[in-house]
N, C-alpha and C positions, 0 to 999 in steps of 0.2 A: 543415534538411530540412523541406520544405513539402506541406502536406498541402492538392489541391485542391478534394475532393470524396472522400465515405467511398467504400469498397471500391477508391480507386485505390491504385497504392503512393505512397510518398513521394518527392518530386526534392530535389537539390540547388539551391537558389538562391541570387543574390546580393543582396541588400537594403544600404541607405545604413545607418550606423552609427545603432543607437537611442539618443535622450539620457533621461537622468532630470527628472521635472517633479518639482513639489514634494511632496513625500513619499517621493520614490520613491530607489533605486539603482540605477547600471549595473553592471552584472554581468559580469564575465568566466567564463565557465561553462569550470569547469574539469572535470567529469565531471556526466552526467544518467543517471539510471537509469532504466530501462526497466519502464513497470510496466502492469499488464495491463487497466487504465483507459484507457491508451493504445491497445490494440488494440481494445477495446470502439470508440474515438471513431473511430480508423482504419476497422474495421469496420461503420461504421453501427451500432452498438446501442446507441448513447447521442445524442439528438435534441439537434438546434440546436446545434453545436459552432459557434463563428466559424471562417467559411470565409474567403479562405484561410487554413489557421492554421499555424503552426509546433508540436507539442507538447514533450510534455516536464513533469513537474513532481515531479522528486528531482535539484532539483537543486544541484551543490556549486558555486559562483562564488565569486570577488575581487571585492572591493567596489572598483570605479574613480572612479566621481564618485557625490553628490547624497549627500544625506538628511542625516541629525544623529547615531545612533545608530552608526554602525560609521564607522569610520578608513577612509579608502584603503588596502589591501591584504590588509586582515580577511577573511578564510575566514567564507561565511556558507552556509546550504541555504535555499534558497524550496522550501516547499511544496506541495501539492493547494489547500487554502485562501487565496488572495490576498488577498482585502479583503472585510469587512460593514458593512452599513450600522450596526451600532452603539447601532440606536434603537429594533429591532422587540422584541416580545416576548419572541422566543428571544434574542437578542441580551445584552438585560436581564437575563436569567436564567441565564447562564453558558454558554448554548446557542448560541454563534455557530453553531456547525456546522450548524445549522438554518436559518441566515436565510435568510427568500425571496431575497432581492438580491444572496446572496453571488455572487462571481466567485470561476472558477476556473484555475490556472495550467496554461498548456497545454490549455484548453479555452474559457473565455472571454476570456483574455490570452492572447497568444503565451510559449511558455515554452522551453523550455532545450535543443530540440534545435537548438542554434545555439552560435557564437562567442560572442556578446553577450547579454543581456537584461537589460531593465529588471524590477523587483517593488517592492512597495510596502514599503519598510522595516520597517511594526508585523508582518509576518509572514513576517520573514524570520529563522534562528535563528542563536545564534550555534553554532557545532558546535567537539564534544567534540576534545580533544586525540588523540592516537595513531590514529587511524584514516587512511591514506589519502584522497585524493578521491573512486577509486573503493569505498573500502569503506565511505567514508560515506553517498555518496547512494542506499543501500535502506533507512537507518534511514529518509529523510524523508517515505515514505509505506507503506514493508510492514513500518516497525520500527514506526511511529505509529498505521496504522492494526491492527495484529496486537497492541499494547499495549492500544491502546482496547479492542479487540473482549475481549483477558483479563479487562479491567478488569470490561466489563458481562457477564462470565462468573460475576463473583460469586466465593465463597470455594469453587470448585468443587476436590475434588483430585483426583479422575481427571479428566484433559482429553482430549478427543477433539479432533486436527489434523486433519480434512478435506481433502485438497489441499494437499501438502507442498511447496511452492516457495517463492515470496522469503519472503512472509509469515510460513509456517509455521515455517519454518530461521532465524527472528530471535527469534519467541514462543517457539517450544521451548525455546530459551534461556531466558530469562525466567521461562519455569513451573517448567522443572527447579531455577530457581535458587531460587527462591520454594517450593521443596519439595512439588511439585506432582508427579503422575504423568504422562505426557504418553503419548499412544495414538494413533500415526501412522497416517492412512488416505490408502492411494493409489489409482492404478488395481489391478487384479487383474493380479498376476506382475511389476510395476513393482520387481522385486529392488534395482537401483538405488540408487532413489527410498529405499525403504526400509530398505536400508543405513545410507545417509545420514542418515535420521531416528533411528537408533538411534545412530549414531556420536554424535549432537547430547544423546544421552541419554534418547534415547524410552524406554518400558518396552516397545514391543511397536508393533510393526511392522508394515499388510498391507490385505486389499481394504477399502475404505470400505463398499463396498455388505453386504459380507458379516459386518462390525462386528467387534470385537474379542470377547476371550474372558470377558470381565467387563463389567457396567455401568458407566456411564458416570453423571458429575454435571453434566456440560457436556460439548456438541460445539461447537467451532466451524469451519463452513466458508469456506474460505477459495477452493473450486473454485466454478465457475461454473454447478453443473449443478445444477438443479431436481429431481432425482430425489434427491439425494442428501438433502434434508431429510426426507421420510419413514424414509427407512432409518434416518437422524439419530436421530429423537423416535422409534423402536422401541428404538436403543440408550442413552439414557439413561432416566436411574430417574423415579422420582414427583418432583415438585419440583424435576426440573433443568430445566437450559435448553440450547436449540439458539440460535445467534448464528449469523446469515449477516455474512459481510464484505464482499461484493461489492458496488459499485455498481450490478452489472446479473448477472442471473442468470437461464436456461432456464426457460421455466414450471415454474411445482411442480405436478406431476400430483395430485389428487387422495387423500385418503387417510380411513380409518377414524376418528373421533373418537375413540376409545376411546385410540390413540396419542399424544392430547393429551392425553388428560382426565388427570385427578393431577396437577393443578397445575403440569402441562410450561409451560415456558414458549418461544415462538417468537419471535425479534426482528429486525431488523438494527442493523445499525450505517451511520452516517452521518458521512463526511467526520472531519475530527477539528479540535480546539481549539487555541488558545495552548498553553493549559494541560498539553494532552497532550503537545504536543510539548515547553516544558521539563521537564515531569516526566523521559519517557523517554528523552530526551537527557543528563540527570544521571543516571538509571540506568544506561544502555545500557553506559558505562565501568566503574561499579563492579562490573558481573558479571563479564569482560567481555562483551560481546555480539559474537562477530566473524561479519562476514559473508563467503557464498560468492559469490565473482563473475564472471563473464566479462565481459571488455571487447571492444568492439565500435569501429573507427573511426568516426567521426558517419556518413560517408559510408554507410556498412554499417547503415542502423538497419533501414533494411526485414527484411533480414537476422535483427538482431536478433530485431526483430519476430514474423516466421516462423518461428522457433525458438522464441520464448516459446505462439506459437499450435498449432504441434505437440507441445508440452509434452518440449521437448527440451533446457531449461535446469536445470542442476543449481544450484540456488539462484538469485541474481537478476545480470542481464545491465545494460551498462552503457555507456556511452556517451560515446568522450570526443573532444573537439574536437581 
C-alpha cells in the first residue's frame, strides 16, 4: 500500500520483488501494526517522508534470504529505528535513538505495509515465543515506545495514562505489574475506553483534562493533543514529571510557571534503542503482556487508518498480508 503524497489515501500497487544487500533481510511480512506515527506521515505532520513511500514499521516477518544473524524462517519484528550511523555522539553514548543520520522504517525506508521487505538485520529483533503475529506486532513500537516512556517516568507510583490506546493498553500492563498505580485518562464520557483501562487494572478511570481524584508522581501522554500538557503539570506533585510520547504533538498552548515551578519536570521521549527493545521483549512474556487487536486486510489500511484517526480502535489495529 503506497503512499504518494501526504493527505492522499494510500493505493494498492504492484512493485518487482525486493532483494537483500549486505547486511540486510528479506522479509516476508507476516502481520504490520498500525501505529499513529503512521498517520502523522500520511497526514503531513511529519516533514520530508521518502515520497513514494510504502509505510509500516511493527512489523512481524519470516526471514527468507540475506544477512548472518537469523536462519531462513525465523520469526523476527523490524522496528521504528532502522539503521545509525554508529559514530556521532549520541551514538557513542548509548543514545542511538538520537543520531542525526538515523533512518526510519516506514519513513525513510519503505517498510511493512507490503508482502515483502527488506531491513537491516542489527535491528531487527528476534520476538518472544506465545504471541501470535498479530499480537506481536504492537509490542515493536507502542510496547517499546510506552516501556521507554515508563522507563524516563522514574520510580513514579501513581502513573497517569494520557490517551488510552495501543500504547497505553501494553504499559498499563507493565506498571500494574511493577506494582505501580495506573490512572487512565480519556476523552470526557469515553465509558468504553475506560472500561477497558480498568479491566487492564487501572485504579481509576476518566477525563484527562478534568484529572483524577488524587496527585499524580508522573503523567505520561500518550494523545496527540497540546492542551493536554498543562492540565498534565496541574495534576502531578512537586518533583514529578510529565513525559510526552508522541513524535508530533498540537501546540502546547501557553501556561502559568507557577505549574512548573517545584521541580516538575517536562520532557519527551525520542524513538527508542537496541537496548529497549531486548530489555521489553524479555519482559513483555514474563508478565504476560497481551495485546488488544483488530486485524485489518493490507488492502483495508486506509481503513485502518481512519479508525485509528477517529479514535475508534479499541487497543491497536493490525495489518496482515
Amino acid at each position: 500500500m503506497m503512499l504518494d503524497a501526504p493527505l492522499t489515501p494510500l493505493w494498492p500497487s504492484e512493485h518487482p520483488d525486493p532483494t537483500a544487500e549486505s547486511g540486510q533481510v528479506l522479509l516476508r511480512v507476516r502481520a504490520c501494526g498500525v501505529c499513529r506515527t503512521d498517520l502523522h506521515i500520511v497526514d503531513g505532520e511529519l516533514p520530508k517522508p521518502k515520497l513514494p513511500l510504502i509505510p509500516g514499521h511493527q512489523i512481524v516477518g519470516e526471514v527468507v534470504d540475506g544477512g548472518e544473524r537469523f536462519s531462513p524462517g525465523a520469526r523476527v519484528g523490524v522496528p521504528w529505528l532502522g539503521w545509525t550511523c554508529g559514530e556521532c555522539r549520541f551514538c557513542r553514548s548509548g543514545r542511538e535513538n538520537l543520531c542525526d543520520r538515523a533512518r526510519f522504517t516506514g519513513y525513510d525506508v519503505d517498510g511493512g505495509y507490503a508482502e515483502l521487505v527488506v531491513a537491516d538485520e542489527r535491528y531487527c529483533f528476534a520476538l518472544p515465543e506465545g504471541y501470535a503475529d498479530d499480537e506481536a506486532a504492537p509490542l515493536l513500537c507502542a510496547g517499546l515506545i510506552g516501556y521507554r516512556s515508563l522507563r524516563l517516568a522514574g520510580d513514579a507510583e501513581r502513573v497517569g495514562l494520557y490517551g488510552f490506546g495501543a500504547s497505553a493498553h501494553i504499559v498499563c500492563q507493565v506498571a500494574v505489574w511493577q506494582g505501580r498505580r495506573v490512572f487512565a485518562g480519556t476523552r470526557a464520557g469515553d465509558d468504553e475506553t475506560q472500561a477497558f483501562a480498568r479491566s487492564l487494572g487501572a485504579a481509576w478511570a476518566g477525563d484527562a483534562l478534568g484529572g483524577p481524584p488524587e496527585e499524580l508522581d508522573a503523567v505520561i501522554l500518550f494523545a496527540p493533543a497540546g492542551e493536554l500538557v498543562p492540565a498534565a503539570l496541574h495534576h502531578v506533585r512537586k518533583g514529578g514529571s510529565v513525559v510526552c510520547a508522541g513524535i508530533h504533538m498540537s501546540d502546547i498552548p501557553s501556561f502559568p510557571y507557577e505549574i512548573l515551578w517545584g521541580e516538575r519536570v517536562l520532557r519527551s521521549v525520542a524513538n527508542l534503542t537496541r537496548a529497549d527493545g531486548d530489555e521489553f521483549l524479555e519482559l513483555a512474556p514474563a508478565i504476560p503482556v497481551r495485546t488488544e487487536v483488530e486485524t485489518f486486510p493490507l488492502e483495508d489500511a486506509n481503513e485502518a487508518l481512519d479508525r485509528l484517526r477517529r479514535g475508534a480502535l479499541r487497543g491497536a489495529a493490525v495489518l496482515l498480508p
